[in-house]
Every structure is written in structure tokens, then in C-alpha cells.
C-alpha positions in Angstrom: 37.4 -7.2 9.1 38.3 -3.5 9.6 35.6 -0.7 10.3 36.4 0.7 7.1 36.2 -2.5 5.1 32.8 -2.2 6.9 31.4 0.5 6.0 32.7 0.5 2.3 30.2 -2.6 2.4 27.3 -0.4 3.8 24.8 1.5 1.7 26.0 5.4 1.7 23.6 7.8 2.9 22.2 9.1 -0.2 21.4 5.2 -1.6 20.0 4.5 1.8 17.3 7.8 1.2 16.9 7.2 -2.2 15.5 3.3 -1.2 13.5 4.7 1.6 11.6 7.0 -0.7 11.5 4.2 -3.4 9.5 2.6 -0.3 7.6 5.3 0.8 6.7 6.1 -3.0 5.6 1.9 -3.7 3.6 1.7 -0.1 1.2 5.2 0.1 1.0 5.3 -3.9 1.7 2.4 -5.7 -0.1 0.4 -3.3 -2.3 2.7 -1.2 -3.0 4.8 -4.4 -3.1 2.1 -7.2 -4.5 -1.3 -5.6 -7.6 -0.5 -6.2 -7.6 -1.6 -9.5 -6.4 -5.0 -9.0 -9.0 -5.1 -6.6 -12.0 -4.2 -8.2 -13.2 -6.9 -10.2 -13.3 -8.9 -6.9 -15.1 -5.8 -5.0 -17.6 -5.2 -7.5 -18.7 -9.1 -7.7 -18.5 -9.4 -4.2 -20.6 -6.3 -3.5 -22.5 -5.9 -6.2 -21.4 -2.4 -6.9 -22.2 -1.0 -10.8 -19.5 0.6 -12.6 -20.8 4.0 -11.7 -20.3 3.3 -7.8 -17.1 2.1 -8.9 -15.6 5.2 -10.2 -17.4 7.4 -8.1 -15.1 5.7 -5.1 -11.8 5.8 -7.3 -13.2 9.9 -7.7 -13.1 10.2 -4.1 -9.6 9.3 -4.0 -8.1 11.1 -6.7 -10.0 14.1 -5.0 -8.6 13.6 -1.5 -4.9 13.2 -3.6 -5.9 16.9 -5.4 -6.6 18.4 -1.5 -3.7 17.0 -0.1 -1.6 17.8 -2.6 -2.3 21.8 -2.8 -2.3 21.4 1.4 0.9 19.7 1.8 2.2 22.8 -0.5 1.3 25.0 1.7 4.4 26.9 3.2 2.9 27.2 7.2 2.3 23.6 8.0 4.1 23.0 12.1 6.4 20.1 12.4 8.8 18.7 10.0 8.7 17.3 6.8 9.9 13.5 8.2 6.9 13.8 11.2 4.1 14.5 8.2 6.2 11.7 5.8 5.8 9.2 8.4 2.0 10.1 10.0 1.3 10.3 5.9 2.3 6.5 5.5 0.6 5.1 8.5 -2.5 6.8 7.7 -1.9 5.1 4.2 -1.9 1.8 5.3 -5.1 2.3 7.9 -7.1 3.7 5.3 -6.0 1.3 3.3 -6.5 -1.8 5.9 -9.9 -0.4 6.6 -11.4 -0.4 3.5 -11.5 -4.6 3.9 -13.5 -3.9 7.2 -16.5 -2.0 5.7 -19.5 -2.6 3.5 -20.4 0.9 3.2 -20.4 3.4 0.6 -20.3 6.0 3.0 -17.4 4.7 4.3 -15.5 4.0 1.4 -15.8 7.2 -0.1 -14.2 9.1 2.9 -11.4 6.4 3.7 -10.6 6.7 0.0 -10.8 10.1 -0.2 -8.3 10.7 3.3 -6.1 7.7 1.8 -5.9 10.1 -1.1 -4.7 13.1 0.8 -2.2 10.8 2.5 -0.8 9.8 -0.6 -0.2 13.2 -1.5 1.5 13.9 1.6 4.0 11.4 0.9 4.6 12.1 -2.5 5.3 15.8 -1.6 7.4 15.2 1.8 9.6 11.9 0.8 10.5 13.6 -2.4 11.1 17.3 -1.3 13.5 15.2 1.5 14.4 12.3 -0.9 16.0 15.2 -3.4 17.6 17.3 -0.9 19.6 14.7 0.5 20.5 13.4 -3.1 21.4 17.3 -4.1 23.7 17.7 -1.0 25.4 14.5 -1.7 25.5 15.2 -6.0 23.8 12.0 -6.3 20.3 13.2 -7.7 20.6 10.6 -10.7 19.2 8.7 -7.8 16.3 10.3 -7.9 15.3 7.8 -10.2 15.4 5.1 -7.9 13.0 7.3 -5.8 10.3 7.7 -8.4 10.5 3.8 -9.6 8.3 3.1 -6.0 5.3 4.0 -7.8 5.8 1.2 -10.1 7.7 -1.5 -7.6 4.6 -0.7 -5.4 2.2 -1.6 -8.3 4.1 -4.6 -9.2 4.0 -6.4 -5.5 0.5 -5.6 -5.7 -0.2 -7.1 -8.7 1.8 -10.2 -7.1 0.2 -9.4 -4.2 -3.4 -9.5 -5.2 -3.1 -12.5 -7.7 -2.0 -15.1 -5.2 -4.5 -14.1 -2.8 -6.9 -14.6 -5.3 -5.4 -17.9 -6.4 -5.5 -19.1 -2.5 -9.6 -18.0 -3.1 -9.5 -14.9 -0.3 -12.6 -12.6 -0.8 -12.5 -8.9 -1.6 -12.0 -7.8 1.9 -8.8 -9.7 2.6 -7.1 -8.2 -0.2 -7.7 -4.8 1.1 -6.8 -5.5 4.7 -3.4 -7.8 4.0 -2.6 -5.1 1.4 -2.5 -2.3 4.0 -1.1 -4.2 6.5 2.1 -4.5 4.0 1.4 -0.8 3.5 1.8 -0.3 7.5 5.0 -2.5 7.4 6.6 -0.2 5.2 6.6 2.5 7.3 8.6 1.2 9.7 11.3 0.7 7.5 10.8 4.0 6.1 11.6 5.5 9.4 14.4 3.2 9.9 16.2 4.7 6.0 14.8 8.3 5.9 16.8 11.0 8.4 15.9 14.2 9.0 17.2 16.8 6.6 17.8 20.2 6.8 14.7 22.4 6.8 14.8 24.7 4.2 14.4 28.4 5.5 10.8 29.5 6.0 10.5 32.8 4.1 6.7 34.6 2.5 7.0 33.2 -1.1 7.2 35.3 -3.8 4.3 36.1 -6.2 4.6 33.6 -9.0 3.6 35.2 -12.4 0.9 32.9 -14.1 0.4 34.3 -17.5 3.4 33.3 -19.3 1.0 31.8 -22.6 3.1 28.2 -22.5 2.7 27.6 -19.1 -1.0 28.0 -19.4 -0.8 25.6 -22.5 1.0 23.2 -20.2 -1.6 23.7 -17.4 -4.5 22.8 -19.6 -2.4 20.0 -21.3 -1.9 18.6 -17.6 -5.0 18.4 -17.1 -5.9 16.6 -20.0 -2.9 14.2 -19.1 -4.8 13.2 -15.9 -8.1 12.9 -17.8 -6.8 10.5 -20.2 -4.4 8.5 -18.5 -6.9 7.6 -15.2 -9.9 5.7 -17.3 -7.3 2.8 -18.4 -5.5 3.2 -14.8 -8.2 2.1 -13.0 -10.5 0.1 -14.9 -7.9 -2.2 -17.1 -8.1 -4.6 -15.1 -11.9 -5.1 -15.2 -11.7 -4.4 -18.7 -9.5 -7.3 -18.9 -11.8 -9.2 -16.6 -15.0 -8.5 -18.5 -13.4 -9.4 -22.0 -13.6 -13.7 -22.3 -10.7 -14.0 -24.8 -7.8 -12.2 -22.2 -9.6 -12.7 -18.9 -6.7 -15.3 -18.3 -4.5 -12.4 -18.0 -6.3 -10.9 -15.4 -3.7 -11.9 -12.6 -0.4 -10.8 -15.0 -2.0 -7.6 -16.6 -1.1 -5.1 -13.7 1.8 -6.3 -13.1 3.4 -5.4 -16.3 1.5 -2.0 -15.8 3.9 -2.0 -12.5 7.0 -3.2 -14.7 6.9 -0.6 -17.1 6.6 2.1 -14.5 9.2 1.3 -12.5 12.4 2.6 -15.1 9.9 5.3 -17.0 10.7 8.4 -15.2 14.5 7.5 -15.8 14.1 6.9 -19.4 11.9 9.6 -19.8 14.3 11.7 -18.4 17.4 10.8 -20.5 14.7 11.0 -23.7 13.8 14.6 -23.0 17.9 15.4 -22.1 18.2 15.1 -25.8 14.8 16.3 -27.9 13.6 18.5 -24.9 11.1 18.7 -22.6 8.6 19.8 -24.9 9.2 17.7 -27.8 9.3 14.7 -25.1 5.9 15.1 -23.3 4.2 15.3 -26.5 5.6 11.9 -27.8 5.1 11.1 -24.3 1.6 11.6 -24.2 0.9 10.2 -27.9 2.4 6.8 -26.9 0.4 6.7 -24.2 -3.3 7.5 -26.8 -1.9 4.8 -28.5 -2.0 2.1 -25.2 -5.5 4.0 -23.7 -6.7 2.8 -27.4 -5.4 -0.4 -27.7 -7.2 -1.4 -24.3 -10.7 -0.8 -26.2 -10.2 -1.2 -30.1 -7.5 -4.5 -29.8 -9.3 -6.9 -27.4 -6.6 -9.4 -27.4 -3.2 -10.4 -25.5 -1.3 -8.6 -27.7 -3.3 -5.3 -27.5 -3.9 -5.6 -23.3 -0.2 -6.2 -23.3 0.2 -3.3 -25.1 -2.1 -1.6 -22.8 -0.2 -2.1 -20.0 3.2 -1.3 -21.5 2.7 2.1 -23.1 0.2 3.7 -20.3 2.0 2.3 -17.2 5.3 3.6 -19.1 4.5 6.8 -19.9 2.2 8.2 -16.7 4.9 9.0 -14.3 7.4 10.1 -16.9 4.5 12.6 -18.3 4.0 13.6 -14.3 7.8 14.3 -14.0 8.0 16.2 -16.8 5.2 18.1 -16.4 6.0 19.5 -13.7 10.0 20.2 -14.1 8.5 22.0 -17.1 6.3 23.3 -15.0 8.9 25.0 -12.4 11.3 26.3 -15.9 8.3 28.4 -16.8 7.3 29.8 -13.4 8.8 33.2 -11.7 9.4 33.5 -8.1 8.4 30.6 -5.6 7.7 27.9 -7.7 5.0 26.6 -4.9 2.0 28.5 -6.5 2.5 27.1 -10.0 2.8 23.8 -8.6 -0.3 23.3 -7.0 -1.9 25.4 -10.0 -0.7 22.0 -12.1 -1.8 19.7 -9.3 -5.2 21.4 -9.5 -5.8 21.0 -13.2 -4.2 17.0 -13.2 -6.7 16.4 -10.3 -9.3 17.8 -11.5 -8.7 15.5 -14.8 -8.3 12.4 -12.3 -11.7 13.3 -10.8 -14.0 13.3 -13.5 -12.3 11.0 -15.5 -13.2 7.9 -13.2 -16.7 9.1 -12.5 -17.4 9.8 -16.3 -16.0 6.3 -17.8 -18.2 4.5 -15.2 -21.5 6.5 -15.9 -20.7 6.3 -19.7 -19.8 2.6 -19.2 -22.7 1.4 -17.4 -25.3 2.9 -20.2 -23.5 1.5 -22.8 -22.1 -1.6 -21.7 -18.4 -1.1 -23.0 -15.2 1.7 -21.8 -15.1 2.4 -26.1 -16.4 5.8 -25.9 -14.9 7.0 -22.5 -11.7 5.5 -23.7 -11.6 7.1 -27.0 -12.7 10.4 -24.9 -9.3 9.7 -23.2 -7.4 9.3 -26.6 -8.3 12.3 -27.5 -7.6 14.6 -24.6 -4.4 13.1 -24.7 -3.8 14.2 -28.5 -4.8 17.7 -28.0 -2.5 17.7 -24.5 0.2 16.6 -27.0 -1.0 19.4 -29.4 -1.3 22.2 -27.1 2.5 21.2 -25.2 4.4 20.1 -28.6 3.3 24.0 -30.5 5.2 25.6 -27.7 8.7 26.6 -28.5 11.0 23.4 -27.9 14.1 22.5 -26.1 15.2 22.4 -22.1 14.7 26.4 -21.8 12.1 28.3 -20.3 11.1 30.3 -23.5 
């Protein structure tokens, strides 16, 4: 066999990034981000931790994702974007690992919160080096292989989690074996993710904030991450706590993971023809429609539901938030970035911490979750008035 036969048989380059972010995105967020929800039926039995402690821990890590997110932003940070990737991922997985070696609520709140901000970090480094080596080689229709991670990683999780549990492993082993896999992943992250070329440090550019639509998309963004997060992380326990589906417990998440794997893609195609507008509206209307079927259908049917329509339409919503997002800015597109990040993680913060409160007085998610429907509705309202189509007016 000749070399050339070879290395026709070999990966090129750009598919070889675009799995290596795929794995970086399924490792630090799917899993390091998202496990916790498979895990916290087990935690909370185990511990004895009420529904407020639960969310308060899920609020530390959506915080910690909100102050990595505007750091990692942030034009002066030394070294380069493949050392932070990498250090990003590892301290993933510890964080991660560690949360199975600790009873403490101290504890979990701050490796939550700094698994957060790791998350972040990869999110922002493998996909600002993921999409430069995809625009270089005119392959970024692979970016959607990229942004599927987030829901491969939720899906071995789900797999994950549910045959630990069927092998009758406590709480803390699913933590530790989960960010041990985490750690894994790194290393063959490192192996599939080169160095590319820094782009030239320059003082950004005032970005102009005022533009009316782009302050209707901020506040719509917000509300996104507000009414996605209270199904996100409590469906399983919702499922759990319900006797009629609690035998779906161990499928439930993963079918969240299945449905987020092709969303951004088809989300992307979707709002190629009616507009990015027009899309994130529907977008964030199908996704009411699964935050309410969690609480109002308590059945197969309606968890499946659930699981289909919210784990389908958060990372296409996130994706086209913030392309929409970067159309409406002037100048560096940095400031307005993080301006979004702050409003969705500011909706990821409370939401968590306000379904559990609200939950534990009155002993069901109904009202948080109809909170969540309709923050989502008015997201839809405020986003879909705006002028519609691919441009920036």
C-alpha cells in the first residue's frame, strides 16, 4: 500500500479538529457541565440534601460558567489558546472526580463553581480554535460536528450513569468514574487539537450597545437561560419523583443527549431559510412547549416529549443567539459577547436556585416550570417583533 493510498485513508486535518472539539465539547460540558443531573436523584437520597441545596450547587456552577466565560473573553490572557484548552479540560475532569470524594457543602459549591469556569474555558478556546482551522480549510459545515459534543457528552453520561446505577454504585462513584472519563478525554484532545495560528492581538474597538434589537436579544437571552435551566437540571428528579415514569429514569437523559447532538445543525439550516429571527422565536416556543409538558403531562409520552423538544432546542437557541448576537454588534464583537453571556448566566443562576426554593415549599416544579414557559414566550416575543431575516437591521 502506497503513502498516498495511506493517507487518503487518514482523517484530514480539519475532520481531525472538528472530532477533537466534538471531545473537548462532550468531556468539560456535556459531561463536566451536565452530569449533574443524572446524578442528582442518587446525591440527594444519598445525602439527604433538599431541593433547595440542590439548586443552590447547580447555581454555583452556572455562576462559575458566567465568570469564566466573560474571563476567557478577555483579550490579555498569556499563553495560547491550546495551553488554556487543555489546562481547562483537566481541571474539568478533577473538579469533576472530586466532587465523589467530598461530603461537604462547602466543597461542592466551590468545585462546582471552578468546574464551571472550566467549562467555559473550553467552550470559548476549542471553538475559537475548532472554527479557525475549519475557516482556513473551507470546511466550517463541520462546525457542526463540533457543537454536537454537548449532546454526545450527555448521552455517554446518561449511558454512563444508568449502568452504574444498575451495577448498585453509590452517588460518589458516579461522580469520580465520570471525571475520570472526563480526564481521559483530554488526552485525546491533545493528541487531535494542533496549535493554530494566533490571531493578532490588537486594543478592541468600542462595540456600540444601543442598537434597540440587540438589547431585545440581550434580554431575550437571558430569559432563554432562565427558562431552559429548571427542566435541564431537575428532569431527571422530576422523572424520578413521579411513580407512573420513574422507570424511565435511566433512558430519560439520554434522549435529552440524542436530541442535542444534530440541533445546532438543524437549527442552523432552519434559520438559513426563515432567518435568524423568525428561527429563535420558533426555537424558543418549541422549547415552552417541552419545559411544559415535563409538569402538566406526567406520563411517557409527555417526559419523552420533555426530553426531545428542550434538549433539541438549547444549543440551537445558544448558537443562534449569539451569531445574531455578533450581526448586530459594531466593532470587536468581544464586548457584546460577554454582554450576552452575562444576561444567559445570570438566567442560569437564579433559575436553579429559584425552582428549588419554590419546589421545596410546594412540593411540585408546576409553578417554577410554568415561570420558565413563560420567560421563554416573552424571549420569543421580544426576538420574533424585531425585523426578520439573516441581516443586521
Amino acid at each position: 500500500m502506497s503513502a498516498q493510498t495511506i493517507a487518503s485513508a487518514l482523517p484530514s486535518r480539519a475532520t481531525a479538529t472538528a472530532c477533537g472539539g466534538l471531545i473537548a465539547m462532550a468531556a468539560a460540558i456535556g459531561i463536566g457541565r451536565f452530569v449533574y443531573t443524572p446524578i442528582l436523584p442518587a446525591m440527594m437520597a444519598g445525602l439527604g440534601l433538599n431541593t433547595s441545596a440542590a439548586g443552590l450547587i447547580a447555581s454555583a456552577n452556572f455562576l462559575g460558567y458566567l465568570l469564566g466565560a466573560l474571563l476567557a473573553a478577555w483579550s490579555r490572557l498569556p499563553g495560547s489558546r491550546r495551553a488554556w484548552l487543555l489546562g481547562s479540560l483537566a481541571t474539568s475532569g478533577l473538579t469533576t472526580t472530586a466532587m465523589g470524594l467530598t461530603h461537604a457543602m462547602a466543597a461542592f459549591l466551590v468545585l462546582r463553581l471552578v468546574g464551571g469556569a472550566a467549562s467555559a474555558f473550553v467552550l470559548v478556546f476549542a471553538s475559537a480554535i475548532v472554527l479557525e482551522h475549519l475557516s482556513q480549510a473551507s470546511r466550517l459545515a463541520l462546525s457542526a460536528l463540533h457543537f454536537a459534543g454537548v449532546g454526545v457528552g450527555i448521552a455517554v453520561s446518561a449511558v454512563l450513569i444508568a449502568e452504574l446505577l444498575q451495577a448498585g454504585e453509590q452517588w460518589d462513584a458516579l461522580w469520580w468514574t465520570s471525571g475520570l472519563l472526563s480526564l481521559a478525554a483530554t488526552v485525546v484532545v491533545a493528541a487531535l487539537v494542533r496549535d493554530g495560528s494566533e490571531a493578532p492581538r490588537r486594543h478592541p474597538e468600542r462595540t456600540r450597545a444601543r442598537n434597540p434589537a440587540l438589547l431585545r436579544l440581550v434580554i431575550a437571552y437571558g430569559l432563554f437561560g432562565f427558562g431552559y435551566v429548571i427542566t435541564a437540571t431537575f428532569l431527571v428528579m422530576i422523572v424520578r419523583t413521579t411513580p407512573q415514569i420513574r422507570s424511565l429514569e435511566p433512558v430519560i437523559w439520554l434522549t435529552f443527549g440524542l436530541a442535542a447532538a444534530p440541533s445546532v445543525a438543524v437549527w442552523t439550516q432552519l434559520a438559513a431559510r426563515f432567518g435568524l429571527t423568525t428561527t429563535f422565536a420558533i426555537a424558543c416556543v418549541v422549547e415552552a412547549i417541552g419545559v411544559l409538558a415535563s409538569v402538566a403531562w406526567p406520563s411517557a409520552p409527555g417526559a419523552i416529549l420533555a426530553a426531545i423538544l428542550v434538549g433539541g432546542t438549547f444549543m440551537g437557541l445558544t448558537a443562534l443567539g449569539l451569531v445574531r448576537a455578533r450581526m448586530l454588534a459594531s466593532g470587536d464583537p468581544r464586548r457584546v459577547l460577554a454582554l450576552m453571556t452575562g444576561a444567559f448566566g445570570l438566567g442560569q443562576i437564579v433559575g436553579p436556585s429559584y425552582a428549588g426554593f419554590v419546589a421545596d415549599r410546594l412540593g411540585s416544579f408546576a409553578v417554577p416550570s410554568a415561570t420558565a414557559v413563560a420567560a421563554l414566550l416573552l424571549a420569543a416575543v421580544l426576538v420574533g417583533t424585531t425585523r426578520v431575516g439573516m441581516s443586521p437591521d
